[in-house]
N, C-alpha and C positions, 0 to 999 in steps of 0.2 A: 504494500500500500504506500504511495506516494504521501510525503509530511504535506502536511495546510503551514502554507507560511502566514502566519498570524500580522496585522497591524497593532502595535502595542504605541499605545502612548504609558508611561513609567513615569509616575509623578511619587519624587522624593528628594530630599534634601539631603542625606545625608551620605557622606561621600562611602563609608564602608559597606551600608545597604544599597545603592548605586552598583555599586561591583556587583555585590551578588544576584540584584534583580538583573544586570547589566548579561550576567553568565550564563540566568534562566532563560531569559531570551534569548538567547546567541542565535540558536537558529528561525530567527524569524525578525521582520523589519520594524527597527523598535523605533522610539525616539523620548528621549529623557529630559524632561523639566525638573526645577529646583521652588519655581511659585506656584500659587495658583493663577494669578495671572497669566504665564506664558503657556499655564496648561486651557483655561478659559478662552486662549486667544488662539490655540491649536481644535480645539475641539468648536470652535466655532468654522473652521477651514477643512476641518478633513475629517474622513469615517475614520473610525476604528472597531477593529474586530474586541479587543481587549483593551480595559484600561486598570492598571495596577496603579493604587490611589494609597496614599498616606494622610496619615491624619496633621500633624505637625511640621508645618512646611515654611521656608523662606518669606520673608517680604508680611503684610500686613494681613495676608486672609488664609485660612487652613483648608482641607479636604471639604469641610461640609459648604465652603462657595463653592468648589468642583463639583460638588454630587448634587447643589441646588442647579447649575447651570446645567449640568449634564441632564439632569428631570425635562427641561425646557428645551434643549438643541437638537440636532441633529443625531445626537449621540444614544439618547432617550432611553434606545432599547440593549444600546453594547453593553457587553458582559464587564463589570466590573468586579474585579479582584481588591479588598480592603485589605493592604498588609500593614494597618497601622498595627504600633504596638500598642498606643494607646486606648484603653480599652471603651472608654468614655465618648473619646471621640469619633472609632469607628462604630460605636453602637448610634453616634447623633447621623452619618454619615446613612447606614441603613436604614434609619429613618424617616431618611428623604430618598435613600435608591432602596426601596426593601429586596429587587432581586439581587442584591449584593453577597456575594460571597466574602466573608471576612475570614482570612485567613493569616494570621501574625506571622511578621518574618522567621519568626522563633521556630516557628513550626514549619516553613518551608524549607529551614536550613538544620531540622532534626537529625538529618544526617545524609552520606550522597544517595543514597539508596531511595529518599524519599525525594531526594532533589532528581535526580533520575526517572523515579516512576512520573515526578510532577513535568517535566520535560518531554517523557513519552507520550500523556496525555493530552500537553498541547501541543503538540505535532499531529495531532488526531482534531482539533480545533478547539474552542473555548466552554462545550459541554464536559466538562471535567468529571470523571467518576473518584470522588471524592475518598470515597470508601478504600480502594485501588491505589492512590496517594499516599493515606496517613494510615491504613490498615495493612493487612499482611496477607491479604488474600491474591490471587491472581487474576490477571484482567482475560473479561472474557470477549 
């Protein structure tokens, strides 16, 4: 089976999680903001299949102005990935995007094995069997 190359918009600020979302995507066409701003001003210009969203972000405004803009754009229905760690903020974020998957960097990066399975999975596209990821079962 041929991989889905993903469009990923990766909205984070901080330079060590940057790398490792930077590594998750590797095979697929990503593009990485540090505001919400520049991510507001992207997601007004282009689809995305995936947007991997933080809560705790550079400059004056955090995730939940991304996930209220994203409610209203163009973007409306892309799958959003919540890897804040903050746990406060990505529950105010699913509140405004309730299909959101919130998943903590902490837990993408439990180990390669999960960073692997989570890599296979979106190479298949952005319906994620979740189960498959953080469980120990095999994918069928």
């Amino acid at each position: 089976m041929k991989s889905k190359i993903l469009r990923v918009l990766i909205v984070e600020d901080t330079p060590k999680r940057q790398e490792i979302l930077k590594n998750l995507y590797k095979d697929h066409a990503w593009i990485l903001v540090h505001t919400a701003s520049r991510a507001i001003r992207l997601l007004n210009a282009y689809d995305f299949h995936l947007i991997s969203l933080d809560y705790n972000l550079a400059g004056d405004k955090d995730g939940d102005a991304v996930a209220s803009f994203i409610a209203q754009s163009r973007n409306a229905k892309t799958k959003v990935m919540v890897h804040a760690m903050n746990k406060q903020g990505a529950d105010r974020i699913s509140a405004i995007l309730p299909h959101t998957e919130l998943v903590p960097i902490t837990k993408i990066t439990k180990n390669n094995a999960t960073l692997k399975r989570l890599r296979q999975e979106l190479a298949r596209g952005v319906n994620i069997n979740w189960t498959f990821v953080f469980g120990r079962g095999n994918r069928k």
